[in-house]
N, C-alpha and C positions, 0 to 999 in steps of 0.2 A: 405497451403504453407509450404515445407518442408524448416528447415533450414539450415543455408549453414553449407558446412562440409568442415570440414578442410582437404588441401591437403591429400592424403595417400603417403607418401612415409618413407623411413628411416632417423630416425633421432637420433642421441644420447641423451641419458639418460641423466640429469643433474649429478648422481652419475656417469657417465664415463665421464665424463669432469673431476668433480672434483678430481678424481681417477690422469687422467692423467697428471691433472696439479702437483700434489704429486707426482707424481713418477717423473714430470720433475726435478721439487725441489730435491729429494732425487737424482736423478743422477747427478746431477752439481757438487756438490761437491765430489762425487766418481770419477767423469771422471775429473776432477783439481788433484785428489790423484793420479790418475794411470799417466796424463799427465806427471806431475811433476814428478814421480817415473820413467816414462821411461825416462825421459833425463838427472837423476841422475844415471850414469856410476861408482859410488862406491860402490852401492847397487842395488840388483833387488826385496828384500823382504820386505815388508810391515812392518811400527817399528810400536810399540802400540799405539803411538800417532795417526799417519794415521789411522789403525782399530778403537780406539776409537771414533776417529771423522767420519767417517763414521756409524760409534755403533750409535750416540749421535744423528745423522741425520735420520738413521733408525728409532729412536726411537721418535723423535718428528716430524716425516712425519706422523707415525704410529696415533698418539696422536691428529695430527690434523686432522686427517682421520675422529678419532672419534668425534669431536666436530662437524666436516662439519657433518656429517653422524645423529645425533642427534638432531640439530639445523636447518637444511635445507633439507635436503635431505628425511629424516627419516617422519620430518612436513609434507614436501608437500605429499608425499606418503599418508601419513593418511590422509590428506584434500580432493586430488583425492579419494578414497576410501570411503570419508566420501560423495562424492557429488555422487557417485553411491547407498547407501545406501538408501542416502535420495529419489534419482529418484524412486528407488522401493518401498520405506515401509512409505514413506510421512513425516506426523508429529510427530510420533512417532521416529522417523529416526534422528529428528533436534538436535541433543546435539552437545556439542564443543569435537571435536577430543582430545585424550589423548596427542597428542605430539604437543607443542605449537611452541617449536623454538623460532625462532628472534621474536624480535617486530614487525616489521612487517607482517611477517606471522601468527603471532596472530592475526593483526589489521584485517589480508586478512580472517582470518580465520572467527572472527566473523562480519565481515561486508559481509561475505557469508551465516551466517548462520541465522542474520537478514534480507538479501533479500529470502533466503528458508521461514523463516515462514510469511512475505509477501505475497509471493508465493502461497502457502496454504490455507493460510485466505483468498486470491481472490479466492481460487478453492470453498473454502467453502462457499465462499459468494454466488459465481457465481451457485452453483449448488443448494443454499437455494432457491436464488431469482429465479432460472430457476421455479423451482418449485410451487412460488407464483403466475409469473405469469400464468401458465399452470392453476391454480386453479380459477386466478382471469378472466378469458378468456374463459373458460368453463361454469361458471354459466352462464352468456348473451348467450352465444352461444345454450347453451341446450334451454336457454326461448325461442330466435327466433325461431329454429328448431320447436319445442312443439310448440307454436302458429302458425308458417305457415301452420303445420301438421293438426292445427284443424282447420285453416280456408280451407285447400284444401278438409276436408274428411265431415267435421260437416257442418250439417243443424243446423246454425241459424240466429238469429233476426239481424237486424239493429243494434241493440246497441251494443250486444256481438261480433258480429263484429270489431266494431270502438272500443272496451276496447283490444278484442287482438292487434289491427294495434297498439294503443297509447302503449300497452305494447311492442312490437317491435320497434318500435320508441324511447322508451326510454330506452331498452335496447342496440340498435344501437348509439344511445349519449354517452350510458357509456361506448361500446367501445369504440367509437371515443376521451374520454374525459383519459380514459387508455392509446391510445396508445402513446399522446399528451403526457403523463407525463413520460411514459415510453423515448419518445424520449429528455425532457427535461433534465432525470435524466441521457440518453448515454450521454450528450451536457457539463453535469454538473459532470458526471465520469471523462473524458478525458481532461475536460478543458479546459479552453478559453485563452490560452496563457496567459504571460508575461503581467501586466498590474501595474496600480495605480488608487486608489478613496480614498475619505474622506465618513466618513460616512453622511454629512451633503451633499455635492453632489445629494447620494445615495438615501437620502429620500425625496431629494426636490424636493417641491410642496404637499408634503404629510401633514396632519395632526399631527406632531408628536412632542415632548417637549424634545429637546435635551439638554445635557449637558457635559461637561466632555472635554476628548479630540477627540470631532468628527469632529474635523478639520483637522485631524495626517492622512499620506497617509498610506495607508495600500497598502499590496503588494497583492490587488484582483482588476481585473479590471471594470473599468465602470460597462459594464453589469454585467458582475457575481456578483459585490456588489450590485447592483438594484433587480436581480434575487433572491436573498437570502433574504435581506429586503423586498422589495416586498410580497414574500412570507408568511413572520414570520407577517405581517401586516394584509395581506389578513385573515390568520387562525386566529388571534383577533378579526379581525371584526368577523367574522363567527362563531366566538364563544362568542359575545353577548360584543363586548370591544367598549368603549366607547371614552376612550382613551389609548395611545400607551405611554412612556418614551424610550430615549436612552440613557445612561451613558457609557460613556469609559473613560478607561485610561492605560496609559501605564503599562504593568510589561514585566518588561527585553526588551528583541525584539519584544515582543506581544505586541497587543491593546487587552486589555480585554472588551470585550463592555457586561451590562446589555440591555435587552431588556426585559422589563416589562410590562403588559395590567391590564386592571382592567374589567376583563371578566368573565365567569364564571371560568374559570381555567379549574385543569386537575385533575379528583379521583384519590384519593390512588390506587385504583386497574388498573389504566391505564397509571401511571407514568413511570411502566416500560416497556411499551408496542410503547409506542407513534415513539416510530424509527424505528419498524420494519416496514417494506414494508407491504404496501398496510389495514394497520391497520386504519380504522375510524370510528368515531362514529357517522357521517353523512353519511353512506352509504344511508338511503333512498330518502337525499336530493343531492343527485351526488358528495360526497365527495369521490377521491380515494385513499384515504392514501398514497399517493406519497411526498405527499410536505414537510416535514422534511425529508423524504430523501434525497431528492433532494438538498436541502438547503445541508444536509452533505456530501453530495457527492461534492458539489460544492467545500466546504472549504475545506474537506482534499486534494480535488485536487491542493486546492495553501499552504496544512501545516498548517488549520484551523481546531478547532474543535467546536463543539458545545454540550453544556448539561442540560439539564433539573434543575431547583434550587428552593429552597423552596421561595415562596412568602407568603404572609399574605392574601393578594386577589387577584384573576386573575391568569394569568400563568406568568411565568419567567425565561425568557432562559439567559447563559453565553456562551457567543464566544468569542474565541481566535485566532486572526488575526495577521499572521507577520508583522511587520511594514514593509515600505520601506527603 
C-alpha cells in the first residue's frame, strides 16, 4: 500500500514568507517618510534625519533577515535534506544536521533522528529474523520432503516405514509448534493495547514465592503480564526448577521485578545467546527458542525490558515495567 502523498500544487517557501514579511516591515516606515514628506509643502527633499531612519530600518530588516535565515529557515533546509540523506544511505546517514536553530527545531531535529535509527534497527531486525526463520522452516521441510521421497521410491520393512511416518510426524509438530510461536511473538510485537495487572494477579494460582512490591499496577495488561510470566515459569520448569521467586520494587516510574529459579541455570557460553531468535538448547525435545523473545517483544511493546543477571544458582532474569 502506497503512502498518501501530499497534494502537488504551488506553495511558498517559508524563506519567501519571511522575506516578505521584512520587506513589509521595512516599507512602513519609508512610506510614513514619503507620506509625511508630501504633505510637507516647505520642502520636497529628504533631510538626514528621514534618510537616516530609513538607513537604520534597512539595516535592521537586513540583520533580521539573517537571524530568521540562520535560526529557521537555514535548519529546516538542512533537516529536509538530512531526511533525504538518510532515505538513501540508511544508518550510516543518522547524525544530527550541522545547523540546529531554535529549540525547537533542535528538539524536532533529534526526535527525528531517534525515530530514523528505530527505523533501521526494525529494518535490521526484520531482515535478521526474515532470515532465521527461512532457516528454521527449511530444516523440517527438507526432512518431510527426503522421507516422503523414500517412502514413495524405497522398498522397505514395516518398521522402517513407521520410523520415517514417526519422523514426518514429528517434524510436522515442530512446524506446527513454530508457526504457534511465530504467531505469539506477531500478538506480542504489535501489542495488546492499553491495560493494567499486579504481578500477584499475573502468577496466580501458580507455584511461586513472592515478595516485594507485586501488588503495584504495572502499565502491561492482564494477558500480556500472564503471557510473559507464564512464559519465564514454563523455561524454569523445563529447565530442571524446582522452585520460582518474584521480587519487585519500585525505581523511578519502573517496577523492577527479580525473577529467580533454582534450576540448572544458563553456561557462560550461552548467556549471550539466550535472546536471539530461535536459539535452544532443547531442540531435540521440541524446544523453539521463541519464548524469551517473545516475552521481549511483549515488554518493549508497553516500554519494558528484560536481562539476563548473575545468579549463584539457577538462572535470573531483571524486568523493568512502567508502573501505572
Amino acid at each position: 500500500m502506497a503512502a498518501p502523498r501530499v497534494p502537488q500544487k504551488w506553495r511558498p517557501t517559508l524563506a519567501m514568507i519571511v522575506f516578505a514579511v521584512l520587506l513589509t516591515v521595512l516599507a512602513l516606515p519609508a512610506a510614513f517618510v514619503i507620506g509625511f514628506r508630501a504633505l510637507d509643502s516647505t520642502s520636497s527633499t529628504f533631510g538626514p534625519v528621514e534618510i537616516g531612519a530609513v538607513g537604520v530600518a534597512l539595516v535592521i530588516t537586513v540583520m533580521i533577515a539573517i537571524v530568521f535565515s540562520r535560526t529557521i529557515t537555514g535548519p529546516i533546509d538542512a533537516l529536509i535534506q538530512r531526511t533525504r540523506e538518510i532515505g538513501k544511505g540508511g544508518r550510516a546517514a543518522i547524525v544530527a544536521p550541522e545547523q540546529q536553530g531554535t529549540r525547537e527545531i533542535a528538539t524536532l531535529s533529534q526526535s527525528f533522528l531517534d525515530l530514523a535509527e528505530r527505523l533501521v534497527d526494525r529494518t535490521d531486525y526484520v531482515s535478521s529474523f526474515a532470515a532465521h526463520v527461512s532457516h528454521e522452516l527449511k530444516s523440517p521441510v527438507t526432512s518431510i520432503r527426503g522421507s516422503a521421497e523414500l517412502l514413495r521410491d524405497a522398498n522397505m520393512t514395516q518398521d522402517e516405514r513407521q520410523r520415517f511416518l514417526d519422523h514426518i510426524i514429528a517434524d510436522s509438530d515442530r512446524l506446527t509448534a513454530l508457526l504457534d510461536s511465530l504467531r505469539d511473538l506477531a500478538r506480542a510485537d504489535i501489542g495488546s493495547g492499553p491495560g493494567s495487572s499486579t504481578i500477584a494477579n499475573a502468577v496466580a494460582g501458580q507455584s511461586v514465592a513472592l515478595s516485594g512490591d507485586t501488588g503495584t499496577e504495572i502499565a502491561l495488561g492482564l494477558d500480556a503480564s500472564r503471557a510473559v510470566f507464564d512464559q519465564l515459569l514454563r523455561n524454569a520448569t523445563e529447565h530442571g526448577a524446582t522452585s520460582v521467586t518474584i521480587f519487585a520494587e519500585r525505581a523511578g516510574e519502573m517496577l523492577r521485578i527479580i525473577v529467580a529459579d533454582n534450576g540448572m541455570g544458563i553456561s557462560p557460553g550461552n548467556r549471550d545467546r539466550i535472546f536471539e531468535p530461535f536459539f535452544t538448547t532443547r531442540r531435540e525435545s521440541g524446544g523453539t527458542g521463541m519464548g524469551l523473545q517473545i516475552v521481549r517483544a511483549m515488554l518493549a511493546a508497553h516500554g519494558g525490558t528484560i536481562e539476563l543477571i548473575a545468579s549463584d544458582s539457577g538462572a535470573a532474569f531483571e524486568l523493568r515495567v512502567p508502573l501505572v
